[in-house]
DSSP file (Angstrom, degrees, kcal/mol; ACC not computed):
  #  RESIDUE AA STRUCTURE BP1 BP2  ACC     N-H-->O    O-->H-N    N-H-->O    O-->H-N    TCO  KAPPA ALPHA  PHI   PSI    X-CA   Y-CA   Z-CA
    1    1 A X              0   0    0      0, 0.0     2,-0.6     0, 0.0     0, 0.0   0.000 360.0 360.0 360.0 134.0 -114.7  -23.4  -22.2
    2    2 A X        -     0   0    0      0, 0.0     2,-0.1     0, 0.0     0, 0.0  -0.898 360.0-152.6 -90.0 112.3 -111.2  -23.7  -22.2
    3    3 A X        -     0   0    0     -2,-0.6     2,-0.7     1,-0.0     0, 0.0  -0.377  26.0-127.1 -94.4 151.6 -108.6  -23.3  -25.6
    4    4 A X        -     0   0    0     -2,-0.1     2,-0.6     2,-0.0    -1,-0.0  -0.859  36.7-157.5-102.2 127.7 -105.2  -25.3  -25.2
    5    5 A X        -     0   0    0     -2,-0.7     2,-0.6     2,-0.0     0, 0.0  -0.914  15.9-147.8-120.1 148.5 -102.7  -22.5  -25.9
    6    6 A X        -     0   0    0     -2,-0.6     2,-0.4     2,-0.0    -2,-0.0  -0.973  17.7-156.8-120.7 122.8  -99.1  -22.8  -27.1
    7    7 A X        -     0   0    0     -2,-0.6     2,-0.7     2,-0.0    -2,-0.0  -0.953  15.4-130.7-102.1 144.6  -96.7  -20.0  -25.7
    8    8 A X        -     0   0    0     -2,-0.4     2,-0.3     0, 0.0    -2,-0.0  -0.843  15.2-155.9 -37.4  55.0  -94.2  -19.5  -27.4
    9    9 A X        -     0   0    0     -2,-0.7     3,-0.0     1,-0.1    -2,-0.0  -0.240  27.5-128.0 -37.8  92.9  -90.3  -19.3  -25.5
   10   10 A X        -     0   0    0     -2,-0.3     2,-0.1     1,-0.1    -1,-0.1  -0.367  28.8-104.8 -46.6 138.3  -88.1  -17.3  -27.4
   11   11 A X        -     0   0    0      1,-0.1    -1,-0.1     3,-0.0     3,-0.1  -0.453  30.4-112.8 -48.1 135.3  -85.0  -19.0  -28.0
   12   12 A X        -     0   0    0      1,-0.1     2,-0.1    -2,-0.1    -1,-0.1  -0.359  46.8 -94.7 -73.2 168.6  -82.0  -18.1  -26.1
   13   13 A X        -     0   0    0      1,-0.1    -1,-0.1    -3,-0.1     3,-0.1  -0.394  34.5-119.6 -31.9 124.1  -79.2  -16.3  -28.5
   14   14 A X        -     0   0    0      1,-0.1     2,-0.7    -2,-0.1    -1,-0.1  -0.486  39.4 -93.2 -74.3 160.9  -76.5  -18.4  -30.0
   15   15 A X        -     0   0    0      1,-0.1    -1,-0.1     2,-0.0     0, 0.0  -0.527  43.1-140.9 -64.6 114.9  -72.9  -17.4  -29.1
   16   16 A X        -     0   0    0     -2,-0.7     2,-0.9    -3,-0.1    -1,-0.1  -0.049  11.9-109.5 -70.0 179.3  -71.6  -15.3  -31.3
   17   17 A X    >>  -     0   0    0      1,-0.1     3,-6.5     3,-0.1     4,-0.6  -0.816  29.3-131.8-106.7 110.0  -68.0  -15.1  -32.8
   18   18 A X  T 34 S+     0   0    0     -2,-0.9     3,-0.4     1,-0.4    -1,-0.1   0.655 100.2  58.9 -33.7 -36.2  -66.3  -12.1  -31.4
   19   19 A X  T 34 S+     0   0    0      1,-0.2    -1,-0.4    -3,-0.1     6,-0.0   0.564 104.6  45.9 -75.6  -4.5  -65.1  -11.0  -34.7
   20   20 A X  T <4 S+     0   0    0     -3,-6.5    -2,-0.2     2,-0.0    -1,-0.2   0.302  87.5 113.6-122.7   9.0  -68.3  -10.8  -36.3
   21   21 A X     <  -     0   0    0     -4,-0.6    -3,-0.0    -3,-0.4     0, 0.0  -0.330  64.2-137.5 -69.8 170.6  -70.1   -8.6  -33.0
   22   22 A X  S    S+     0   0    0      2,-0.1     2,-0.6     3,-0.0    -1,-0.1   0.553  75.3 104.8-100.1  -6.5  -70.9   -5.3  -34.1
   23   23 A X  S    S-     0   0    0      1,-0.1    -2,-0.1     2,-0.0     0, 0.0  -0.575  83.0-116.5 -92.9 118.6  -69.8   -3.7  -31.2
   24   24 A X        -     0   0    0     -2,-0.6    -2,-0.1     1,-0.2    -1,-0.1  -0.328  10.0-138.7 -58.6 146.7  -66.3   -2.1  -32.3
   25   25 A X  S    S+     0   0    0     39,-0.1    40,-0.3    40,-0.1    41,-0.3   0.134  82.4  52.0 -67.9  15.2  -63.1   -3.6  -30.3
   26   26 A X  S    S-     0   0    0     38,-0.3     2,-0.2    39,-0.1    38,-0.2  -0.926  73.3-129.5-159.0 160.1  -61.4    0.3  -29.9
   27   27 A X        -     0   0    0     -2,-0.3    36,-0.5     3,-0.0     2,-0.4  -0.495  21.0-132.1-105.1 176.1  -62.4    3.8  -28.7
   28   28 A X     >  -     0   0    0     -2,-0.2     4,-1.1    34,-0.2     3,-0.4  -0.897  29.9-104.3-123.8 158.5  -61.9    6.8  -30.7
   29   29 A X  H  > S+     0   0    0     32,-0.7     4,-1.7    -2,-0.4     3,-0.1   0.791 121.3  48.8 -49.9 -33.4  -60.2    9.9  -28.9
   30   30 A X  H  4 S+     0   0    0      1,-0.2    -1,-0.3     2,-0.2     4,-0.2   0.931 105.3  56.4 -87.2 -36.2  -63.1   11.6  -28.6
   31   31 A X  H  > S+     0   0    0     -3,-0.4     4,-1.6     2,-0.2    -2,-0.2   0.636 107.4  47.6 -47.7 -41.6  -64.9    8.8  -27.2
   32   32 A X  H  X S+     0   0    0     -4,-1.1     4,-3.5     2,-0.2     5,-0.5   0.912 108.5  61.3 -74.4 -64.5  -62.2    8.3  -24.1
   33   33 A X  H  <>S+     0   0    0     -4,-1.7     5,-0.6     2,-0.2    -2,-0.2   0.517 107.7  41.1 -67.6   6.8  -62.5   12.3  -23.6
   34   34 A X  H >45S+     0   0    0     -4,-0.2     3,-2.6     3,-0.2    -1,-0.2   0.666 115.0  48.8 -93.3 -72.9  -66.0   12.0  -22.8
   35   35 A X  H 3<5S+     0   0    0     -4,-1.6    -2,-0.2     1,-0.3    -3,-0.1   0.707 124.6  32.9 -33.9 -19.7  -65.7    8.8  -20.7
   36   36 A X  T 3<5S-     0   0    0     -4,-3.5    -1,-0.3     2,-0.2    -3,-0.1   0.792 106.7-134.6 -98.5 -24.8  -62.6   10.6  -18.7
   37   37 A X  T < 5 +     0   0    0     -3,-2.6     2,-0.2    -5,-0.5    -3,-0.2   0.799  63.9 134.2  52.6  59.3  -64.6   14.4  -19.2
   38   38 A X      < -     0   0    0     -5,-0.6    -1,-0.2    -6,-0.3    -2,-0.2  -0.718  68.3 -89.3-121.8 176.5  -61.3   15.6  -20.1
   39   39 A X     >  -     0   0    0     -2,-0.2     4,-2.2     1,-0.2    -1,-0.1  -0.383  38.6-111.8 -78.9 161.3  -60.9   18.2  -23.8
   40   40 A X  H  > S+     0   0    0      2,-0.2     4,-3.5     1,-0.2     5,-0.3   0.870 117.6  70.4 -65.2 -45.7  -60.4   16.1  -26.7
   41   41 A X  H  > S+     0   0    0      2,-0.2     4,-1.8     1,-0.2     3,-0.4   0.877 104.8  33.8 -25.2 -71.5  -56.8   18.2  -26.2
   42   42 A X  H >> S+     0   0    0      1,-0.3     4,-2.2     2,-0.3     3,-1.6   0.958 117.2  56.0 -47.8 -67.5  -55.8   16.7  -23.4
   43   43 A X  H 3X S+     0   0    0     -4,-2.2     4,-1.1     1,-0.3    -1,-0.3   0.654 113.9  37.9 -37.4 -44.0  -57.2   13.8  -24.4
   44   44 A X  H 3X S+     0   0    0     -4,-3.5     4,-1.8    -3,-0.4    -1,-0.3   0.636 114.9  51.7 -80.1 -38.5  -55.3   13.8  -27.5
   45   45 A X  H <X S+     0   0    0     -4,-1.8     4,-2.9    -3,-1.6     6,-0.4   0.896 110.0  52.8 -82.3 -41.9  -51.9   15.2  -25.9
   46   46 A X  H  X>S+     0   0    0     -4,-2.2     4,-1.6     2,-0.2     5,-1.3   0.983 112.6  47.5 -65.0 -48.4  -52.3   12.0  -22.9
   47   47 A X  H ><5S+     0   0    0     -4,-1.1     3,-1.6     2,-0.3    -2,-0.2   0.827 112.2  52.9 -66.6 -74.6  -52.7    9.4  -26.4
   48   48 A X  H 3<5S+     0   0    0     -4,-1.8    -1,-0.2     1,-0.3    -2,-0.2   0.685 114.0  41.4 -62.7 -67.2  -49.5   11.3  -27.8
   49   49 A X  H 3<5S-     0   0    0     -4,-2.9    -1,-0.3    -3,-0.3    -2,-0.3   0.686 109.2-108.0 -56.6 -34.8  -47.6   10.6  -24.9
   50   50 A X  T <<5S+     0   0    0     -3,-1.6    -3,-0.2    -4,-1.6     3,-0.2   0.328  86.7 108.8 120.3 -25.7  -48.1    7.5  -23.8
   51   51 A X  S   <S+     0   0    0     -5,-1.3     2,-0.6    -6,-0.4    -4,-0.2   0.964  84.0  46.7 -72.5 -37.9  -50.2    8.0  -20.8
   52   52 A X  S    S-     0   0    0     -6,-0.2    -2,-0.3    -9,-0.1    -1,-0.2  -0.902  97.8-122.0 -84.6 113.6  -53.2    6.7  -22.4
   53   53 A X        +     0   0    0     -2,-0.6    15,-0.2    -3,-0.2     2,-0.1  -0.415  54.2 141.3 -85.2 121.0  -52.4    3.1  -24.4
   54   54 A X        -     0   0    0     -7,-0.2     9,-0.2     9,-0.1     2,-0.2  -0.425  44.8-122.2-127.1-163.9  -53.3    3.5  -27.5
   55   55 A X  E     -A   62   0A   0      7,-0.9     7,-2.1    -2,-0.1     2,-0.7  -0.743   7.6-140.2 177.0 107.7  -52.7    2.9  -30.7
   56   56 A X  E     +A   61   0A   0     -2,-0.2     2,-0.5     5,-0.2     5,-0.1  -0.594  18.1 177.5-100.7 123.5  -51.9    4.9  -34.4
   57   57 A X        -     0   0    0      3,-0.9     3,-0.2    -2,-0.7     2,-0.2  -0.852  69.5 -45.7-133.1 116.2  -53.5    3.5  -37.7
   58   58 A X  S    S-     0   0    0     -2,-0.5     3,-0.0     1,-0.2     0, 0.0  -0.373 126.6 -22.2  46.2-140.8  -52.6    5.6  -40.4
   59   59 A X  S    S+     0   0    0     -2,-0.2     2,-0.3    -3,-0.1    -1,-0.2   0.465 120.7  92.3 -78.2  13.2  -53.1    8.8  -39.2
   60   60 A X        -     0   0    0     -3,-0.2    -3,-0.9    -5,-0.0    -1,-0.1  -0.915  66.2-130.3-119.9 117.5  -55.7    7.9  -36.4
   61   61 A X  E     -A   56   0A   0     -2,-0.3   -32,-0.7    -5,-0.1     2,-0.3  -0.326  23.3-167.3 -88.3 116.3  -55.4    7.2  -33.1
   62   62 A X  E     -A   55   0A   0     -7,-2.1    -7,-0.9   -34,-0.1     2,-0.7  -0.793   8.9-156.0 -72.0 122.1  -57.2    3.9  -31.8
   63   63 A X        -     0   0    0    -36,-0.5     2,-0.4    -2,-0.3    -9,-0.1  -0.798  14.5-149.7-114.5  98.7  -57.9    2.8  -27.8
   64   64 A X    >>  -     0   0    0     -2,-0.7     3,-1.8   -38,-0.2     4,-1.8  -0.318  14.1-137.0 -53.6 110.9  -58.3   -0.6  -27.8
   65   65 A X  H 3> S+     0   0    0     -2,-0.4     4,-3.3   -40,-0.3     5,-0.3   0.675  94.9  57.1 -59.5 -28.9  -60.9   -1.2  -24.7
   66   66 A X  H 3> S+     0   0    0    -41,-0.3     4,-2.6     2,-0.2    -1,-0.3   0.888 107.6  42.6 -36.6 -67.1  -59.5   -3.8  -23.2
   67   67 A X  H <>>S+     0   0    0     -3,-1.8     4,-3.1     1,-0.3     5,-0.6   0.984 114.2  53.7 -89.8 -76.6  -56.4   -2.3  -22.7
   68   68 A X  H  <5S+     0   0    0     -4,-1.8     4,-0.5     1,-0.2    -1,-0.3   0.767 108.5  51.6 -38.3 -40.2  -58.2    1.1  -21.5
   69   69 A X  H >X5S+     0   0    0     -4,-3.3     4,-3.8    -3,-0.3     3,-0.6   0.971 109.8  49.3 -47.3 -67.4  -60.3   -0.8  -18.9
   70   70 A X  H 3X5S+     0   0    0     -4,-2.6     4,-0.6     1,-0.3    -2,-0.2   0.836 115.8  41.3 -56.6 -20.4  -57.1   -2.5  -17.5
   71   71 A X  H 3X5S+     0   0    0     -4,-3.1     4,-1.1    -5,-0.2    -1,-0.3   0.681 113.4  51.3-101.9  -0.8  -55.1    0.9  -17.2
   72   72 A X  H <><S+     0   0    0     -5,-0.6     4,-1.9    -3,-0.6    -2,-0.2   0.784 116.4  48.9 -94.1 -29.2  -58.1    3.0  -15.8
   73   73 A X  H  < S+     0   0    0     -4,-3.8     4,-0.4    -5,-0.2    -2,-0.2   0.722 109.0  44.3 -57.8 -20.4  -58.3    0.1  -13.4
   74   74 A X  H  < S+     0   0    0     -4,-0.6     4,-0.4     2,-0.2    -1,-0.2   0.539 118.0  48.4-115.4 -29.5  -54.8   -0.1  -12.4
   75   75 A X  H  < S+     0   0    0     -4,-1.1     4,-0.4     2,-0.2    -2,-0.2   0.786 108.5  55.0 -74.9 -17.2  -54.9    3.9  -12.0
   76   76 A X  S  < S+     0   0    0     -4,-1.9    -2,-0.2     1,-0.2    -3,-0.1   0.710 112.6  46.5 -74.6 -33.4  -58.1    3.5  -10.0
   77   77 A X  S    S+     0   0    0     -4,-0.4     3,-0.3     1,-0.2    -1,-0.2   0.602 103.0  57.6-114.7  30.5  -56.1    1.3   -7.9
   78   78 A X  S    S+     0   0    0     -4,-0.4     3,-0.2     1,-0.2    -2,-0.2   0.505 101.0  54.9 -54.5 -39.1  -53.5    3.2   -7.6
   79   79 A X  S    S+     0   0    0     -4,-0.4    -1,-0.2     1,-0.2    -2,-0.1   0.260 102.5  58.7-104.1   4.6  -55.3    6.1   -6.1
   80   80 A X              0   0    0     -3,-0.3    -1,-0.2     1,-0.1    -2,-0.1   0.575 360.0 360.0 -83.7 -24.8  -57.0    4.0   -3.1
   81   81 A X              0   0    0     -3,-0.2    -1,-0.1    -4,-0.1    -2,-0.1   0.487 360.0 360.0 -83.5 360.0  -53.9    3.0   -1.9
């Protein structure tokens, strides 16, 4: 004997609105100096400088990923050349 079965499809995801993802838009220093394996020091002295784009709000230093993507890209292809 045979049963008629209904499966179920999950519904795909709606698009979310970028502002309301959970997933933060910025690194933290310590966060970069794992992803690079460099000391939070370093890490902290490149942010200081300028060599890594960043960004201070209040007294703590944001790397917006975007930004970090495009310049590890731009050093990555720098160093093929």
């Amino acid at each position: 004997m045979r049963r008629n079965v209904i499966q179920l499809v999950p519904r795909p995801p709606e698009p979310s609105d970028p502002a309301s993802d959970a997933t933060p838009a910025v690194y933290t220093v310590t966060e970069v100096a794992r992803l690079l394996s460099l000391s939070r020091g370093i890490t902290y002295a490149s942010v200081r400088d300028g060599t890594i784009p960043a960004l201070r709000v209040g007294s703590r230093w944001v790397i917006p990923k975007r930004r970090f993507h495009t310049w590890l890209d731009g050093r990555m292809e720098g160093e093929k050349r």
